[in-house]
Kinemage of the C-alpha trace (Angstrom):
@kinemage 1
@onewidth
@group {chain A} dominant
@subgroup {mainchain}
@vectorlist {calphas} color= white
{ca unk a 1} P 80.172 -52.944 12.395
{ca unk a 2} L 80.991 -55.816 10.916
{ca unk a 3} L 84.674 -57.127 9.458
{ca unk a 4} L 83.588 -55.811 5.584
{ca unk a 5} L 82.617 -52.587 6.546
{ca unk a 6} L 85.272 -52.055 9.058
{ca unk a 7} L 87.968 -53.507 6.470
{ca unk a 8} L 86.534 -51.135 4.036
{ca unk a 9} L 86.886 -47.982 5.691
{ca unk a 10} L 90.095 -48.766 6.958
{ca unk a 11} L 91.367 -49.224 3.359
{ca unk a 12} L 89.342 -45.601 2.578
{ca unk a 13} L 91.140 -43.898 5.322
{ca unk a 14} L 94.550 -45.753 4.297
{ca unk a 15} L 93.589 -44.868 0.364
{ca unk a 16} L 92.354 -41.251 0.947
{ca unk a 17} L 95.591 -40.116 3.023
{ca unk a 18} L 98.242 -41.396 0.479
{ca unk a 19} L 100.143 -38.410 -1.137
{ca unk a 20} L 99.601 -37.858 -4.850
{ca unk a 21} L 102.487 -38.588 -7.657
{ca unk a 22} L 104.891 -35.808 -7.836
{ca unk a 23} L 105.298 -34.266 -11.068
{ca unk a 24} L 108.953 -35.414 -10.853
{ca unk a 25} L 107.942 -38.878 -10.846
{ca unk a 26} L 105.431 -37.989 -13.628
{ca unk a 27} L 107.926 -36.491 -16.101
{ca unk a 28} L 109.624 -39.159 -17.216
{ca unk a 29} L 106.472 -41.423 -18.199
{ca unk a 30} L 105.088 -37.889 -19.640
{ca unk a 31} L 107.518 -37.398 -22.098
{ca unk a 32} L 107.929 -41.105 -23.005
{ca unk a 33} L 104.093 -41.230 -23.745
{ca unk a 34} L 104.116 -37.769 -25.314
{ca unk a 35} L 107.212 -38.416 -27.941
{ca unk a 36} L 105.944 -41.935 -28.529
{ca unk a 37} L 103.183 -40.236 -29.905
{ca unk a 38} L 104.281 -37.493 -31.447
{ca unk a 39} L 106.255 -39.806 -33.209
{ca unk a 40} L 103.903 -41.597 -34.318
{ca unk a 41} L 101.858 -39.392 -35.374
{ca unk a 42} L 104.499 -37.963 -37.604
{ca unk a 43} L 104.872 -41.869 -39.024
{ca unk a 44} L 108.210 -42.573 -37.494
{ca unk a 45} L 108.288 -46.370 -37.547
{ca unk a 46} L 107.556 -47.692 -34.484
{ca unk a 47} L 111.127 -49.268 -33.236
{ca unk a 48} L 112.914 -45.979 -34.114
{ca unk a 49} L 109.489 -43.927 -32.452
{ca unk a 50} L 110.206 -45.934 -29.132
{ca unk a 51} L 113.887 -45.666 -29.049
{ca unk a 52} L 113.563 -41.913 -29.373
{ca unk a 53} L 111.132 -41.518 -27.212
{ca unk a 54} L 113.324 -43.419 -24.357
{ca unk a 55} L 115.776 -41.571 -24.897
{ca unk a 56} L 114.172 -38.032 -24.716
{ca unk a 57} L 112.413 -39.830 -21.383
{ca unk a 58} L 115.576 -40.248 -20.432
{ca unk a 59} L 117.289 -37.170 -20.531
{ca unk a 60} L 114.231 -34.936 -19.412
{ca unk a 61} L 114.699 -36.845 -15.991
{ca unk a 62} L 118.189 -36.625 -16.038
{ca unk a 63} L 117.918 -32.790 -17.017
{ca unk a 64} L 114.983 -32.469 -14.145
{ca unk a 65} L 117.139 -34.204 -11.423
{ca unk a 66} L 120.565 -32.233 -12.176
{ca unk a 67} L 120.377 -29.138 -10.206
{ca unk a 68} L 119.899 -31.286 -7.313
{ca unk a 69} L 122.056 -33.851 -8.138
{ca unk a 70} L 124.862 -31.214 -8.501
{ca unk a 71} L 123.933 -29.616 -4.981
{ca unk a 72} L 124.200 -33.222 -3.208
{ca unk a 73} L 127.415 -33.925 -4.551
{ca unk a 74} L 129.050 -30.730 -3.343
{ca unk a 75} L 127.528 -31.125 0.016
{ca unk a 76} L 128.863 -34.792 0.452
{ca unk a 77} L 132.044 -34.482 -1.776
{ca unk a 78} L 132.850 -30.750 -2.232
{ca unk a 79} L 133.092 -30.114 -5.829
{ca unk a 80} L 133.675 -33.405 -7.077
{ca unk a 81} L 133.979 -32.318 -10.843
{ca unk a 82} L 135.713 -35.660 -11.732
{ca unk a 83} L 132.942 -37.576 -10.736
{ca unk a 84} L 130.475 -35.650 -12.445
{ca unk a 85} L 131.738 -35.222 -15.532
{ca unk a 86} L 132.358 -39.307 -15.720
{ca unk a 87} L 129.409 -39.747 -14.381
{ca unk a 88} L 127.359 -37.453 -17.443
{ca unk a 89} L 130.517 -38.902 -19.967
{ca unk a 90} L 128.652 -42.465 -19.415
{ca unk a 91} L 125.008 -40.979 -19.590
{ca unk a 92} L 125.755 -39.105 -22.543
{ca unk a 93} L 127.251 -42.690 -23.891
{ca unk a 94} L 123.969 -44.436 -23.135
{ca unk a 95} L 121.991 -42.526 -24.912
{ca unk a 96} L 124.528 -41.988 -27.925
{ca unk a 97} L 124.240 -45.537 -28.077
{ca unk a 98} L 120.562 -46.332 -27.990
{ca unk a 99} L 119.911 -43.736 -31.041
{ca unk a 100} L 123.335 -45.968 -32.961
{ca unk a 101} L 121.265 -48.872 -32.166
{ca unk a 102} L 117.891 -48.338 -32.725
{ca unk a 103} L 116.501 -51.747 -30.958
{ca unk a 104} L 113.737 -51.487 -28.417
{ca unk a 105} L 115.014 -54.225 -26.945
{ca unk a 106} L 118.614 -52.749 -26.210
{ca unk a 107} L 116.318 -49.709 -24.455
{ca unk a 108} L 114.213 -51.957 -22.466
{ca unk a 109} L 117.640 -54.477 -21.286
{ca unk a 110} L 119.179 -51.003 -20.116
{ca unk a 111} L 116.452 -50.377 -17.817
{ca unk a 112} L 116.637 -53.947 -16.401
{ca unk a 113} L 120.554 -53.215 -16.005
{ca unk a 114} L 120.023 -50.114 -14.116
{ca unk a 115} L 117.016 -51.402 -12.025
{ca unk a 116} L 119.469 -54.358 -11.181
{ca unk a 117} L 122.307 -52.078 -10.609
{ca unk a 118} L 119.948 -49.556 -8.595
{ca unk a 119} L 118.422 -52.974 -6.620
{ca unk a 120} L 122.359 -54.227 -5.441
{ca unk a 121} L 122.917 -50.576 -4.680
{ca unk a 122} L 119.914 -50.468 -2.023
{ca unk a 123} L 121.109 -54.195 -1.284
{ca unk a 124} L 124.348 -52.752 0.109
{ca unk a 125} L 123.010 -49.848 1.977
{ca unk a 126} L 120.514 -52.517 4.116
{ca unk a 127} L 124.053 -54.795 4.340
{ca unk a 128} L 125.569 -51.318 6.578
{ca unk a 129} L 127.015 -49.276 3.838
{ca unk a 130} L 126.874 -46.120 5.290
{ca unk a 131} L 127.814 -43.449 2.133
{ca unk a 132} L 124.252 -45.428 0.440
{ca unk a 133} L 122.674 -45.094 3.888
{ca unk a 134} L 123.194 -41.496 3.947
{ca unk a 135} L 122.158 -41.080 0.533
{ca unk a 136} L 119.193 -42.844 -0.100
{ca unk a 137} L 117.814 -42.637 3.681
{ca unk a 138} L 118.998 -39.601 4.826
{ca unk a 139} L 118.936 -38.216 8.667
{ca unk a 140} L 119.699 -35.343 9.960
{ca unk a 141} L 121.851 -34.863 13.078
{ca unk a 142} L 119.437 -34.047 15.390
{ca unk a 143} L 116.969 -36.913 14.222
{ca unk a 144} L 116.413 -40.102 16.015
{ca unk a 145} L 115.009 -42.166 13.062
{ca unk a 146} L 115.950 -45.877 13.906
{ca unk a 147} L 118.467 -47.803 11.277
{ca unk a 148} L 115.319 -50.212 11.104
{ca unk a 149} L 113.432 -48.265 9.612
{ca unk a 150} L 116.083 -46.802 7.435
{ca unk a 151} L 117.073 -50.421 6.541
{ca unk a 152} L 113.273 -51.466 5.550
{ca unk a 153} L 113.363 -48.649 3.392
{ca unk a 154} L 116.175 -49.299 1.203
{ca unk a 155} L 114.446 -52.724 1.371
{ca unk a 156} L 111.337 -50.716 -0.235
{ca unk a 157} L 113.137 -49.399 -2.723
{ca unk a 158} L 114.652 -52.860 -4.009
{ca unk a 159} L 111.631 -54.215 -3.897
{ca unk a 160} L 110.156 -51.600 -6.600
{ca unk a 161} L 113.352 -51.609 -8.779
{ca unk a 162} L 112.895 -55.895 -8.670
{ca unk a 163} L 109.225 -55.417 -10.204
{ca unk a 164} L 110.558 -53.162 -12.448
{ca unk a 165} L 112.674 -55.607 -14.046
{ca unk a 166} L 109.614 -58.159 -13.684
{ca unk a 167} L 107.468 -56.317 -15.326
{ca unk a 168} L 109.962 -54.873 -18.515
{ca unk a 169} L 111.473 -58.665 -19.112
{ca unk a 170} L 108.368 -59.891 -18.841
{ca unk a 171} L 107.598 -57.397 -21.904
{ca unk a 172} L 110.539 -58.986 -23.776
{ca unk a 173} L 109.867 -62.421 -22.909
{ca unk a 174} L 106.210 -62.107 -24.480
{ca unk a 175} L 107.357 -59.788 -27.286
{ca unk a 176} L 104.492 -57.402 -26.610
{ca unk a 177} L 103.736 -55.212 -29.422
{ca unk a 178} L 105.518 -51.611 -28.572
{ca unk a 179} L 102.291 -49.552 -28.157
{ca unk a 180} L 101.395 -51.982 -25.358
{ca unk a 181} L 104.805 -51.781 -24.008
{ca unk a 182} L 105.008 -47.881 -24.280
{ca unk a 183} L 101.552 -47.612 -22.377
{ca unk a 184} L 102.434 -50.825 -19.618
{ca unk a 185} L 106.109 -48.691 -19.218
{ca unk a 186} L 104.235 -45.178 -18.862
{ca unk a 187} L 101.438 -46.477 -16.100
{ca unk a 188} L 104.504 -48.110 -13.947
{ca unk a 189} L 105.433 -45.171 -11.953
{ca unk a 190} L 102.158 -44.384 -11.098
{ca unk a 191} L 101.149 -47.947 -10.271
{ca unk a 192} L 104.358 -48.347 -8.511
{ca unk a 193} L 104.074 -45.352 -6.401
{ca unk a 194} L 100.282 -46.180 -4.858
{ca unk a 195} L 102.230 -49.721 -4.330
{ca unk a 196} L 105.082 -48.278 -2.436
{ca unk a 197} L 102.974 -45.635 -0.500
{ca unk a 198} L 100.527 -48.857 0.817
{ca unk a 199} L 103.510 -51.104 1.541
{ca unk a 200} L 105.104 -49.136 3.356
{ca unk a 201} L 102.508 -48.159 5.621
{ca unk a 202} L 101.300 -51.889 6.392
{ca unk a 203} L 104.846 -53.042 6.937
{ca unk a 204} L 106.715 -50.108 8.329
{ca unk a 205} L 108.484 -51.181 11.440
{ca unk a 206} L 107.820 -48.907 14.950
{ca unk a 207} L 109.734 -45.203 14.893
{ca unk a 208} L 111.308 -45.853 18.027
{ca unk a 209} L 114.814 -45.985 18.692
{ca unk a 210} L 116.397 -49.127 19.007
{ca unk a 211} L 119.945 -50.377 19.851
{ca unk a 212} L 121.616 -48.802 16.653
């Protein structure tokens, strides 16, 4: 066999074996790509069709990732009401504020924010923080999942918020026209899933225990 055909079925088996998007990554994109539309199609000018679409792309995630949001917190805090309400006080600002604003732009720089935000989070976590450790790389008790591969992980996840913010200033910086930047923001995910799901298969470091 020689090095083409062996490359290629290697990247078949790799390709073929890679879990599909789950329809909780999908909902977001959905809904952004659906109001946009609908929007449109209604003749909503397209700065205030793109801000309202965000913004109902917004809260359908936030809506779909509550219950389990809520459950988390109890398990690691107890009730933690305080923190929840502030924490939906301040989500329930954002979005106040994007309708008040109306700019694409102020939409697309509050995605950069929270990629950045999301990206020193993770930063953190691989630095030994062990509440963001235990958060975003869970183990249980019984498991003997090395912190390297709990570290390169969080290192994953950085990486995919960074080329999030690539990709969305990179929108700004060319002032794409907003259908192209509606249909770039809605493909992400997906694109960005397949990338994670590869990368971390080629680069994922042994699951053997080490000193840690």
């Amino acid at each position: 066999m020689n090095p083409l055909q062996r490359f290629s079925m290697l990247l078949w088996l790799l390709l073929s074996h890679l879990p599909p998007v789950s329809t909780g990554r999908l909902l977001m994109p959905a809904v952004f790509l659906g109001g946009w539309t609908a929007l449109r199609a209604a003749g909503t000018p397209e700065a205030t069709a793109f801000v309202w679409a965000a913004v109902l792309a917004q809260a359908a995630q936030v809506w779909g990732t509550l219950p389990g949001t809520v459950r988390r917190q109890r398990r690691v805090f107890g009730q933690a009401r305080q923190t929840f309400f502030r924490a939906m006080t301040i989500i329930l600002g954002v979005l106040a504020f994007q309708i008040w604003y109306a700019d694409p732009s102020v939409s697309q720089r509050i995605i950069s924010t929270c990629c950045a935000a999301y990206a020193g989070l993770m930063v953190l976590g691989i630095r030994g923080d062990t509440d963001i450790l235990d958060r975003f790389a869970p183990v249980t008790d019984d498991t003997r999942v090395p912190m390297s591969f709990r570290r390169h992980l969080l290192m994953m996840y950085a990486l995919v918020a960074i080329m999030v913010i690539a990709v969305n200033e990179t929108l700004l910086v060319l002032d794409a026209p907003l259908s192209t930047r509606v249909a770039t923001l809605s493909l992400l995910p997906v694109a960005l899933h397949y990338f994670f799901e590869i990368t971390l298969r080629l680069t994922c470091p042994p699951l053997e225990d080490d000193e840690t």
